[in-house]
Structure formats: C-alpha cells, structure tokens
LOTOR-408306 format. One record per residue (C-alpha): x, y, z. Coordinates in steps of 0.05 Angstrom, whole numbers, plus 5000, padded with zeros to 4 digits. Layout:
XYZ/...
END
This chain:
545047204817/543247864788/537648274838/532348544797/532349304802/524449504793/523749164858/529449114906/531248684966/526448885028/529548975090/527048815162/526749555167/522949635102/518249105133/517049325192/515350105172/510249835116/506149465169/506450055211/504050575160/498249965141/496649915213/495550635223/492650745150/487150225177/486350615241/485851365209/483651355147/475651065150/474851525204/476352155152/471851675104/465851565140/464452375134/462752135053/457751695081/460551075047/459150355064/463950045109/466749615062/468350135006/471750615062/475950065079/478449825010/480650504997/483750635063/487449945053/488950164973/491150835002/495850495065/499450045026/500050384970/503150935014/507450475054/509750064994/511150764956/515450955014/519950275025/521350244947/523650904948/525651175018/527950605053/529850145013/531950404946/539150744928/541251334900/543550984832/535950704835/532751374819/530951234747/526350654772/522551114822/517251274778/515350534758/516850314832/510250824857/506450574792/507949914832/506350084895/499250404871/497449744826/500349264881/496549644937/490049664905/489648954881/491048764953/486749224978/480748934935/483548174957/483048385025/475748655020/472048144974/475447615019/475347865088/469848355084/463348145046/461648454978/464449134967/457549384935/453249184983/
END
C-alpha cells in the first residue's frame, strides 16, 4: 500500500507535540486576545484556528515530514491553516455557543 505524501503517517511523537502546542495555544493566546476586547467566543476560535494550525504546520513539516518531502511543504501548511480553522469553528459553534453573540 502506497502512503499518500500530502499527508504522511503521524507519529506518537507528532501526536503528542500537537496537543501540547493546542494545550498551550488555549492557555496563551485569549489572554493576548482579550486586550482587542473581543467576545469570548471569537478570542477562542482564533486562538484554537491559530494552535492547531500552528501545531499541525509544525508535525507535517518538522516532525514528521522528510527531507525528500520538501516539495509538499507548502500545500502541507495550506493544510494545516484550512484543517485548523475548520476545527477551530467546529469546536466553537459546538462547544461554545454562537460565535457572534
């Protein structure tokens, strides 16, 4: 079976340092967003869009991907920016109320 190479296998590693940077993503940035005066649910979509697009930016390309790999870096963070986002908007509308209001 052929591995696909836009996104590659994840490690345990890979894993465990994208929860990490989420976790403390969660934890730093709404502080640095509540000096916009935004509602709590906006500061935290776009600390979650910014976390996990950060963390899944970094596994693709630092962790996880290989030096014969490097032509796919650019669509892997396009990835990691779409993929964060969207989750970051699941998480919200889901978990947290109405993002407007």
């Amino acid at each position: 079976m052929e591995e696909s190479k836009l996104i590659p296998r994840i490690s345990f590693k890979g894993v465990l340092v994208f929860l990490f940077i989420l976790f403390v993503g969660m934890l730093v940035f709404p502080t640095f967003l509540s000096y916009f005066q935004l509602p709590d649910a906006v500061s935290y979509f776009f600390s979650a869009g910014i976390a996990a697009s950060l963390g899944i930016g970094i596994v693709l390309t630092k962790i996880d991907g290989k030096a014969e790999d490097k032509p796919y870096f650019k669509k892997r963070i396009i990835v990691a920016l779409l993929v964060g986002f969207v989750s970051s908007a699941l998480m919200t509308l889901v978990f947290g109320g109405d993002v407007i209001g």
